[in-house]
PDB file of N, CA, C and O in Angstrom:
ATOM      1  N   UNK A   1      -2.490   7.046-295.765  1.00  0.00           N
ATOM      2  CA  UNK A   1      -1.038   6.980-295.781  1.00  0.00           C
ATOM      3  C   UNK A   1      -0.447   7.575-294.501  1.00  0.00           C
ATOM      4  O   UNK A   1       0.333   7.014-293.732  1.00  0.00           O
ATOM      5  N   UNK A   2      -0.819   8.479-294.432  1.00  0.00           N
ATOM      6  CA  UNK A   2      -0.162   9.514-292.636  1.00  0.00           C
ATOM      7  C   UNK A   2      -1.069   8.895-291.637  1.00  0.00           C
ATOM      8  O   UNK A   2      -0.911   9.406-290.528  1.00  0.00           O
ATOM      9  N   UNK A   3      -2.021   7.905-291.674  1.00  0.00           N
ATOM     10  CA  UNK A   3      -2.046   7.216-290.699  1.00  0.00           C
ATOM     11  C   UNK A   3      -1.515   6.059-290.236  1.00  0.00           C
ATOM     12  O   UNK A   3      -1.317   5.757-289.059  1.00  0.00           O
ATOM     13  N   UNK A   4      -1.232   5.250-291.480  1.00  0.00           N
ATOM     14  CA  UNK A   4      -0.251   4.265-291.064  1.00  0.00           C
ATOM     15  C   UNK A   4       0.854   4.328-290.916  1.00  0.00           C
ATOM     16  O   UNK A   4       1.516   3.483-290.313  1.00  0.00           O
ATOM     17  N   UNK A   5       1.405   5.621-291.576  1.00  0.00           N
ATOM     18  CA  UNK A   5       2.797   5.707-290.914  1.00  0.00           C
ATOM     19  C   UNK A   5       2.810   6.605-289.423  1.00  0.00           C
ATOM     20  O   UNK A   5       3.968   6.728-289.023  1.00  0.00           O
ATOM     21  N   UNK A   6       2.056   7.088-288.751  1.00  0.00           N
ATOM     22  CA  UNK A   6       1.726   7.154-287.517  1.00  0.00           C
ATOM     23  C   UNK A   6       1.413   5.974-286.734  1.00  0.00           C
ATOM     24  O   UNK A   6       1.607   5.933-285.519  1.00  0.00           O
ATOM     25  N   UNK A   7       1.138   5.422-287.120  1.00  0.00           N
ATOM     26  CA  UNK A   7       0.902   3.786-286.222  1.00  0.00           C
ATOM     27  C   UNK A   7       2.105   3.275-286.775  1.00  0.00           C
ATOM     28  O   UNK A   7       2.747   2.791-285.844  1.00  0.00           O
ATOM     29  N   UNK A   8       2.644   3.166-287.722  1.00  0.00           N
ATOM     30  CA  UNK A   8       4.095   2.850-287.304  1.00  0.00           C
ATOM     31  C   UNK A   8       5.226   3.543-286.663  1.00  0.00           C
ATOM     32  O   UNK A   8       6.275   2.902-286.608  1.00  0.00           O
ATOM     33  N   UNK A   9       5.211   4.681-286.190  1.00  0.00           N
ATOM     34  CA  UNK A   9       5.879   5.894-285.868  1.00  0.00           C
ATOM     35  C   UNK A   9       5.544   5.297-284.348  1.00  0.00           C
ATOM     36  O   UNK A   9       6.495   4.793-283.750  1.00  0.00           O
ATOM     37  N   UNK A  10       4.532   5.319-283.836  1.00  0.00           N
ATOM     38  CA  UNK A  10       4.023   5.188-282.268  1.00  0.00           C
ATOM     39  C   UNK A  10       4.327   3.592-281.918  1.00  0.00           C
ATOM     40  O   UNK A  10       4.636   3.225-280.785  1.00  0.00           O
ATOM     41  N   UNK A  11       4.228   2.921-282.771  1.00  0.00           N
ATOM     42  CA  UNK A  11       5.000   1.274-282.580  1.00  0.00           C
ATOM     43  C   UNK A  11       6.045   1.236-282.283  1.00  0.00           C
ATOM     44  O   UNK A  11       6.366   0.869-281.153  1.00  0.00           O
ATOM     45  N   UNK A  12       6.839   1.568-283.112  1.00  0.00           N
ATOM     46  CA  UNK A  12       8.143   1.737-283.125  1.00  0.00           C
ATOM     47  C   UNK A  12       8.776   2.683-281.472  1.00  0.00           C
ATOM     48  O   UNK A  12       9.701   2.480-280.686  1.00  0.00           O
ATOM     49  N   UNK A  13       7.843   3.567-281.566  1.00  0.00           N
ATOM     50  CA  UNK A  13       8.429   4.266-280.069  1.00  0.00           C
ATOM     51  C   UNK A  13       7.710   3.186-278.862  1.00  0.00           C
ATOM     52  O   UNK A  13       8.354   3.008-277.828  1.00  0.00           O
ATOM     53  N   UNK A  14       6.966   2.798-278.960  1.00  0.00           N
ATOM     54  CA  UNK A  14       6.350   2.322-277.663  1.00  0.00           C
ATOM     55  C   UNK A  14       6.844   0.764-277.541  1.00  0.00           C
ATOM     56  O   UNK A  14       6.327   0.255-276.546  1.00  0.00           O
ATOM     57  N   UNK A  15       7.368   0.199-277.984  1.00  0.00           N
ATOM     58  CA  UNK A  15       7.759  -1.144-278.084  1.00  0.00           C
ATOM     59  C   UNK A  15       9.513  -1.063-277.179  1.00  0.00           C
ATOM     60  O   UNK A  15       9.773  -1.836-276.257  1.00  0.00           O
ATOM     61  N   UNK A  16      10.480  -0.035-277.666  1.00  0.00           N
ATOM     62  CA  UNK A  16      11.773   0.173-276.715  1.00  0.00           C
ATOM     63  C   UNK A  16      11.264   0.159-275.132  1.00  0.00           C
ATOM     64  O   UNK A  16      11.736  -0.509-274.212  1.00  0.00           O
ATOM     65  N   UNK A  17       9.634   1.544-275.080  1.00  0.00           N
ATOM     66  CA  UNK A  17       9.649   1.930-274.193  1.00  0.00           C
ATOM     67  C   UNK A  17       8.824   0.919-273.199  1.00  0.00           C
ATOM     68  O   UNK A  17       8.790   1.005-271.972  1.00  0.00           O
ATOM     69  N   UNK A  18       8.459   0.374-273.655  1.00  0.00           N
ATOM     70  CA  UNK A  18       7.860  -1.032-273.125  1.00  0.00           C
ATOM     71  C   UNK A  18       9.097  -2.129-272.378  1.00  0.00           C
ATOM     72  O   UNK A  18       9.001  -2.500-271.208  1.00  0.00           O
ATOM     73  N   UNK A  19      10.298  -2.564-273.352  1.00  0.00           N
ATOM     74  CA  UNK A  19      10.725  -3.068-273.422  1.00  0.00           C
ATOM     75  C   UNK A  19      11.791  -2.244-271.699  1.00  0.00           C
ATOM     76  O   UNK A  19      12.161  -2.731-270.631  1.00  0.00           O
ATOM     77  N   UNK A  20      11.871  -1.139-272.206  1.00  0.00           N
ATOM     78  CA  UNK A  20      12.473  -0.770-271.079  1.00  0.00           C
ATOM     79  C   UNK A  20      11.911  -0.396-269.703  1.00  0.00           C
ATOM     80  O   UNK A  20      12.508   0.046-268.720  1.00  0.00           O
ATOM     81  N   UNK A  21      10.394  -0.730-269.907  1.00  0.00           N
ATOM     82  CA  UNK A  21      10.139  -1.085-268.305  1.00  0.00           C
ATOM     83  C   UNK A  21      10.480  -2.677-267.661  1.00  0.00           C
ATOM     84  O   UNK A  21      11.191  -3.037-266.722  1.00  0.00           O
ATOM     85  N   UNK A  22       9.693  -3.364-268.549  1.00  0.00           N
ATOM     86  CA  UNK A  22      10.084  -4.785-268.294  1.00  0.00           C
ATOM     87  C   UNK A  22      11.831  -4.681-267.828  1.00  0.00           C
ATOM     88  O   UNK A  22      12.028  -4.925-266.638  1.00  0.00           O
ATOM     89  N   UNK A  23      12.795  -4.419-268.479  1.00  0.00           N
ATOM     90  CA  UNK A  23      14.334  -4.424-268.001  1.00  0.00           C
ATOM     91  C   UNK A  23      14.374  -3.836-266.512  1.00  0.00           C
ATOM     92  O   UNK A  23      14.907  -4.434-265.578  1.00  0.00           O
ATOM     93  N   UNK A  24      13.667  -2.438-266.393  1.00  0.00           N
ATOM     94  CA  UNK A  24      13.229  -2.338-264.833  1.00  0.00           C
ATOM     95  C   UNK A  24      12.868  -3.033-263.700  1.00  0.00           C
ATOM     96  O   UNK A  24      13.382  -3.211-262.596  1.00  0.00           O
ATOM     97  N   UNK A  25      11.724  -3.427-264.320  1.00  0.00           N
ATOM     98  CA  UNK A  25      11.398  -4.695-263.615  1.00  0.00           C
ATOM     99  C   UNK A  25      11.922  -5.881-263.216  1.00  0.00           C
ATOM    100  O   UNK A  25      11.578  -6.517-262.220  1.00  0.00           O
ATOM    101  N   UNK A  26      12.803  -6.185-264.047  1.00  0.00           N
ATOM    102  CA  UNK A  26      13.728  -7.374-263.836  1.00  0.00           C
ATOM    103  C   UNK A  26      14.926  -6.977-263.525  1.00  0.00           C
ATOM    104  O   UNK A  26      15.828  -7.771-263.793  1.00  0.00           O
ATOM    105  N   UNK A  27      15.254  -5.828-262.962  1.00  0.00           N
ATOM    106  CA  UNK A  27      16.651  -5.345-262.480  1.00  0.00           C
ATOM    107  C   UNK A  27      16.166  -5.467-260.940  1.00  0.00           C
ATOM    108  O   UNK A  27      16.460  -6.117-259.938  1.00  0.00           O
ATOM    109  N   UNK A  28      15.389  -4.613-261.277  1.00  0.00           N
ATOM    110  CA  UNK A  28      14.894  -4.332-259.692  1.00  0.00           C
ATOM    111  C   UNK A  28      14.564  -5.751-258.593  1.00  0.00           C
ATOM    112  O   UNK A  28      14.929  -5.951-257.435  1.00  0.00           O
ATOM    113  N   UNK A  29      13.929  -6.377-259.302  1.00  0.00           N
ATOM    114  CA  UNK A  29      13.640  -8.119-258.887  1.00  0.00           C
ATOM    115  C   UNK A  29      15.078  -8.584-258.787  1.00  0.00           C
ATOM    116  O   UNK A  29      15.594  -7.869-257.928  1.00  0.00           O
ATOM    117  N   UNK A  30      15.848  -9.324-259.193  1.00  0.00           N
ATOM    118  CA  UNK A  30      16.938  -9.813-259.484  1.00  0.00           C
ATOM    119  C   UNK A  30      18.231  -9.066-258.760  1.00  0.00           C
ATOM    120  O   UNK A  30      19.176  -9.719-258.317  1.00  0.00           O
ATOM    121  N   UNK A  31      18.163  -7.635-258.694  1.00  0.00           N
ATOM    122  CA  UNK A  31      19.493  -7.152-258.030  1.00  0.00           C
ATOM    123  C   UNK A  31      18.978  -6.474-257.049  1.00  0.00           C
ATOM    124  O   UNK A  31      19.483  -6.818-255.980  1.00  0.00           O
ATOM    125  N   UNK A  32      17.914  -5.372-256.908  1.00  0.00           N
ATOM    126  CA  UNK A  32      17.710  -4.590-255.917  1.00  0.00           C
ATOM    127  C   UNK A  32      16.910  -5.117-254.888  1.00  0.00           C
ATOM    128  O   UNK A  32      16.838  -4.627-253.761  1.00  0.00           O
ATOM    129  N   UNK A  33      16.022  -6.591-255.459  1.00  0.00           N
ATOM    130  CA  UNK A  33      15.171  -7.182-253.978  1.00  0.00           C
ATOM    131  C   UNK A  33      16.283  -8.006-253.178  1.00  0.00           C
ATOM    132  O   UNK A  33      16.354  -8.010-251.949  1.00  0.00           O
ATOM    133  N   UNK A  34      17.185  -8.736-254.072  1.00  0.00           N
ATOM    134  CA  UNK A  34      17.834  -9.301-252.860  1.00  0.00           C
ATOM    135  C   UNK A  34      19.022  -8.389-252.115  1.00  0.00           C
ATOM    136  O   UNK A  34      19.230  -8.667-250.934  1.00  0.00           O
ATOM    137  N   UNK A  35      19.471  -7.784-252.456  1.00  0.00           N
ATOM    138  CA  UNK A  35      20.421  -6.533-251.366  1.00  0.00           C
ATOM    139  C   UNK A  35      19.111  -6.131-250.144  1.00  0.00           C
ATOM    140  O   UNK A  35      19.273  -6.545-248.996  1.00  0.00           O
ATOM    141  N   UNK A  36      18.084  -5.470-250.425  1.00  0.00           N
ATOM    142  CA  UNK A  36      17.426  -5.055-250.019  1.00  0.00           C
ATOM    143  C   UNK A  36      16.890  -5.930-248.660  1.00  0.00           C
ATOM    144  O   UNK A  36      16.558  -5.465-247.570  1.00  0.00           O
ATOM    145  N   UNK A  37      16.920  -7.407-249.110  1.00  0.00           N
ATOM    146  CA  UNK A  37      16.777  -8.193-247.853  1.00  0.00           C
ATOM    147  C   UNK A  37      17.905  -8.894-247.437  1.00  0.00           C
ATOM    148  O   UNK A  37      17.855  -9.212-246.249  1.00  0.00           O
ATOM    149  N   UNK A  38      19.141  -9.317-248.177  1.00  0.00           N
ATOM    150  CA  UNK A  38      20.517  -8.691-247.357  1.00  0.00           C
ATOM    151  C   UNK A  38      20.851  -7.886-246.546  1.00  0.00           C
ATOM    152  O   UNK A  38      21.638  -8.302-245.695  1.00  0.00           O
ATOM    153  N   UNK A  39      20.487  -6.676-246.473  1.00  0.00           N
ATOM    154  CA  UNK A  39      20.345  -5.786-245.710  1.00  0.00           C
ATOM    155  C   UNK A  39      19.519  -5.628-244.463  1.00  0.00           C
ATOM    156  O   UNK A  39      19.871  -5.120-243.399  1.00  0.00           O
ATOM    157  N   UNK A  40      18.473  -6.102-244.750  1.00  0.00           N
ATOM    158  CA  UNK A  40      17.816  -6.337-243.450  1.00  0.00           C
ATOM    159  C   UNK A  40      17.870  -7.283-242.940  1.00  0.00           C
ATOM    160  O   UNK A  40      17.567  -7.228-241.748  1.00  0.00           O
ATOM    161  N   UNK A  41      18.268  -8.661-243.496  1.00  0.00           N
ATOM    162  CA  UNK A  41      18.812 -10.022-242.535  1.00  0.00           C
ATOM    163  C   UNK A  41      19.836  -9.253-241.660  1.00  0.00           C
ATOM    164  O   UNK A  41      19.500  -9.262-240.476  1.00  0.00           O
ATOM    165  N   UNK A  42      21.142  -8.503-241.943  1.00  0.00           N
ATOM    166  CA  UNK A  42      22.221  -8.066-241.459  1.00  0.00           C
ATOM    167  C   UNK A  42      21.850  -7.365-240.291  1.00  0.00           C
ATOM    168  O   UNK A  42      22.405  -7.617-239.221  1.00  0.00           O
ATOM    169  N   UNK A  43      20.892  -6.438-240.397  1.00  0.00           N
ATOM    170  CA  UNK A  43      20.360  -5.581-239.116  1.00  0.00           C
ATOM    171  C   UNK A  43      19.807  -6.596-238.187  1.00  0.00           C
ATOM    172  O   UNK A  43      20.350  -6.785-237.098  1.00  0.00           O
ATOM    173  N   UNK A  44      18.626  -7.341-238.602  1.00  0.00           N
ATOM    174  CA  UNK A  44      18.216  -8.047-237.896  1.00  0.00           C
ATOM    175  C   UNK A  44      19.422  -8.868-237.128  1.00  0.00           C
ATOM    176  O   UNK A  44      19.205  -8.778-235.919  1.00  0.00           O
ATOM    177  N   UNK A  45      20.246  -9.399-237.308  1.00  0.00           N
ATOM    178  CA  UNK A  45      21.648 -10.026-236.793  1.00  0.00           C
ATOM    179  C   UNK A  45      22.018  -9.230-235.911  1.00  0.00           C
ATOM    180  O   UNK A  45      22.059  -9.609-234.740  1.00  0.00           O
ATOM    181  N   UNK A  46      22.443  -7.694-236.338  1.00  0.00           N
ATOM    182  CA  UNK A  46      23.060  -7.103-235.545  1.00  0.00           C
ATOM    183  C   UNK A  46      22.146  -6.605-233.957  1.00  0.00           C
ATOM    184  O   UNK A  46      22.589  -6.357-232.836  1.00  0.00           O
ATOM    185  N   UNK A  47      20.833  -6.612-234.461  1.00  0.00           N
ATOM    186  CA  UNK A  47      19.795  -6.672-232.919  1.00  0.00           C
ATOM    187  C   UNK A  47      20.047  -7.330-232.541  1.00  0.00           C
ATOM    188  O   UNK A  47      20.660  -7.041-231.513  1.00  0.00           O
ATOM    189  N   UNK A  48      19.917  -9.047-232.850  1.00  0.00           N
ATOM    190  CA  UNK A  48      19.643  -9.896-231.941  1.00  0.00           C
ATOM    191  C   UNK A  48      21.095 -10.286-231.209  1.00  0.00           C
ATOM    192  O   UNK A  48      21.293 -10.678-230.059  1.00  0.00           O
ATOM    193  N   UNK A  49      22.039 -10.034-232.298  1.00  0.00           N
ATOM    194  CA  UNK A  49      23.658  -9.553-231.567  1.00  0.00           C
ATOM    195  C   UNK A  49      23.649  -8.233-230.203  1.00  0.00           C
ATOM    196  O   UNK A  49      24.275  -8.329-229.148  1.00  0.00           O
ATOM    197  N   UNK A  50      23.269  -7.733-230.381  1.00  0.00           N
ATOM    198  CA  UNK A  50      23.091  -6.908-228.963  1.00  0.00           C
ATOM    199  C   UNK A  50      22.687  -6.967-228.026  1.00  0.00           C
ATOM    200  O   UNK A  50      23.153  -6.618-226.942  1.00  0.00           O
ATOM    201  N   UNK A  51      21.250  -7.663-228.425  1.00  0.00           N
ATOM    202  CA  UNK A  51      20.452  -8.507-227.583  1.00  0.00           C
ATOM    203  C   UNK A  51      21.192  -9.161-226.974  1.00  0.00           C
ATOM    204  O   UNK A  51      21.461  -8.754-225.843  1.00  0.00           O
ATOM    205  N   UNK A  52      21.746 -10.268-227.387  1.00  0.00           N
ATOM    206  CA  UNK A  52      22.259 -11.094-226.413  1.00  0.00           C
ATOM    207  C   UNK A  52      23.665 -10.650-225.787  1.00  0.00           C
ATOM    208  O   UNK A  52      23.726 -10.931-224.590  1.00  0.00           O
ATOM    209  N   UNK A  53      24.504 -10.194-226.159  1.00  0.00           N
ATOM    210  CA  UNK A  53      25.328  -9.355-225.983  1.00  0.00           C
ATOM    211  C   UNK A  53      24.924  -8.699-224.328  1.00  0.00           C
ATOM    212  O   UNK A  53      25.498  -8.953-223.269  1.00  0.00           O
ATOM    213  N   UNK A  54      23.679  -7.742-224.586  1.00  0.00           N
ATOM    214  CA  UNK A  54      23.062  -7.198-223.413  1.00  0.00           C
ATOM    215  C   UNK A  54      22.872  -7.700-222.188  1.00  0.00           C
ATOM    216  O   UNK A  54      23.284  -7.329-221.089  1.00  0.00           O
ATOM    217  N   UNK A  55      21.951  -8.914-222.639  1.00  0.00           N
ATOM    218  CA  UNK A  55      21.701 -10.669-221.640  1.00  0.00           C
ATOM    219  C   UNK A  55      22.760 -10.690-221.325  1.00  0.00           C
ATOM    220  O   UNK A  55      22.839 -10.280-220.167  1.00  0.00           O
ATOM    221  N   UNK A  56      23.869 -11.006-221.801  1.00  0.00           N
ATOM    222  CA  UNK A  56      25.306 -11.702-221.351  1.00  0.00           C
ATOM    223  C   UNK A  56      25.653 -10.721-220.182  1.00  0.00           C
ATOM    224  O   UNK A  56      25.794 -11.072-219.010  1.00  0.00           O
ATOM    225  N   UNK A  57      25.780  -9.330-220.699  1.00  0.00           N
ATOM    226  CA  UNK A  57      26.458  -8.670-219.831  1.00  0.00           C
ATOM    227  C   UNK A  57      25.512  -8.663-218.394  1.00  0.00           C
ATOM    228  O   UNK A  57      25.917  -8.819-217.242  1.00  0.00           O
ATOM    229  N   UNK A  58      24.075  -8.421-218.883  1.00  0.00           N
ATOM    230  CA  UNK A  58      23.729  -8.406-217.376  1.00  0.00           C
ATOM    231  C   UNK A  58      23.679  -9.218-216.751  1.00  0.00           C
ATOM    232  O   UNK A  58      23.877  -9.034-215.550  1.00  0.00           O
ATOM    233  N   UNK A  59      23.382 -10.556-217.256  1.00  0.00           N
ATOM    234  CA  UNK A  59      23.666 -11.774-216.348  1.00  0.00           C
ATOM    235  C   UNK A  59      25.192 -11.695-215.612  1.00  0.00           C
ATOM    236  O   UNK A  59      25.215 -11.881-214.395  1.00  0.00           O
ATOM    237  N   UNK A  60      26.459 -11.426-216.311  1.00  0.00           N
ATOM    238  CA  UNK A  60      27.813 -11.533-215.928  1.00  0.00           C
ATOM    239  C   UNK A  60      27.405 -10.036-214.197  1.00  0.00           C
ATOM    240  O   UNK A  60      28.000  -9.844-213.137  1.00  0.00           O
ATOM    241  N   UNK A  61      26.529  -9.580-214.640  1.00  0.00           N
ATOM    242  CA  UNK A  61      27.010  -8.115-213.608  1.00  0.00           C
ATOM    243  C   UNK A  61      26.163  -8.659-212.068  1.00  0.00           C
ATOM    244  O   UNK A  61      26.443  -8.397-210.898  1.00  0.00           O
ATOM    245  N   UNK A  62      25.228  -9.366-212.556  1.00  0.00           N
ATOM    246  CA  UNK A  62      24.145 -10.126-211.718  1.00  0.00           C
ATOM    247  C   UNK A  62      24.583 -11.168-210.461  1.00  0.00           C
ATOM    248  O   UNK A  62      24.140 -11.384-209.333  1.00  0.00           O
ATOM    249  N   UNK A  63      26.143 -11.907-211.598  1.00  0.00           N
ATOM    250  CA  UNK A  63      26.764 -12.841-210.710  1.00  0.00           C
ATOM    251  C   UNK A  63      27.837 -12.087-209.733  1.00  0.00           C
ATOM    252  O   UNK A  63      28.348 -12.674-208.780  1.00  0.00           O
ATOM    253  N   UNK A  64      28.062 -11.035-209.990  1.00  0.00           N
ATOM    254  CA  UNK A  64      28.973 -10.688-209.137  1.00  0.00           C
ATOM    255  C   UNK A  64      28.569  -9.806-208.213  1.00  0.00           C
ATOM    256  O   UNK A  64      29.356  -9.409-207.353  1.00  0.00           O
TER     257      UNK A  64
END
């Protein structure tokens, strides 16, 4: 008797806590991977924005 209601006692807890990694998992996938490479497309932009930016200017300083 006190063992099966221990295996239902530990079911019952481990099944939320299960449940609430998986929700982790799929938060993290779904909202935090794509910001995460939002974020680094944006940087990457803003280099290659300087970059050329840089080019521009020294070419402009080159001609004169």
């Amino acid at each position: 008797m006190v063992d099966a209601l221990y295996l239902a006692a530990v079911t019952l807890l481990f099944v939320p806590w299960v449940y609430g990694l998986y929700a982790l998992v799929r938060d993290t996938r779904n909202r935090y991977l794509p910001l995460a490479r939002q974020y680094l497309d944006g940087r990457r932009r803003q280099k290659q924005q300087s970059e050329a930016d840089r080019e521009r200017e020294e070419q402009e300083r080159q001609l004169y």
